[in-house]
C-alpha positions in Angstrom: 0.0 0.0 0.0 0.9 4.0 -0.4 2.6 5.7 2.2 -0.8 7.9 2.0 -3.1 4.8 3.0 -0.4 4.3 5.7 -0.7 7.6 7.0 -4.7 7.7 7.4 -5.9 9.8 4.4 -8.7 8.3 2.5 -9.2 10.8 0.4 -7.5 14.3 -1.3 -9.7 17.7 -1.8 -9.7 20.5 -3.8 -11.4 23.6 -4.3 -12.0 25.5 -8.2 -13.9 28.4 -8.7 -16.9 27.2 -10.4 -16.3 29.7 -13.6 -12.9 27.5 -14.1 -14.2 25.2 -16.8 -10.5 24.2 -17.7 -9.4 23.3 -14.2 -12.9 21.7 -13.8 -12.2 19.5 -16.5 -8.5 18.6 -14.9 -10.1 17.4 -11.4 -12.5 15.4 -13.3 -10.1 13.0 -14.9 -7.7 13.3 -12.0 -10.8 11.6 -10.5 -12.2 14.0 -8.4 -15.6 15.0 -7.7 -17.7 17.9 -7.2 -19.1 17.4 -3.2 -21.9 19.8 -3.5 -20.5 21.9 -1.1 -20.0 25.7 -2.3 -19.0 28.9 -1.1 -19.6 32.2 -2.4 -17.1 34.9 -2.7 -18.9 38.2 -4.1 -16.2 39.3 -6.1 -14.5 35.9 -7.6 -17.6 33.7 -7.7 -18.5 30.5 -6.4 -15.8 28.0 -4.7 -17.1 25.1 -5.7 -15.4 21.7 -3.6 -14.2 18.5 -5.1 -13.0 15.3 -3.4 -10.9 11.9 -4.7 -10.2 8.9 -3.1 -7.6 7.1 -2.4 
């Protein structure tokens, strides 16, 4: 097994601002997944939050 599984983490997050089509793309087939989770920032948009495990 990974030295990650060894140390505990199931899983790896990231965060993209949901007007980041490109990067969007990226995490997808990196594996990720958008969580559902958002936060708003009223100047640079939505934060949206992705999550891939290991």
């Amino acid at each position: 097994m990974g030295s990650h599984l060894q140390a505990g983490h199931e899983r790896l997050w990231a965060t993209v601002w949901d007007w980041n089509a490109a990067s969007r793309r990226v995490l997808a087939k990196l594996g990720f997944t958008e969580t559902g989770r958002t936060e708003v920032d009223p100047v640079r948009g939505t934060t949206l939050f992705t999550t891939r495990r290991l």
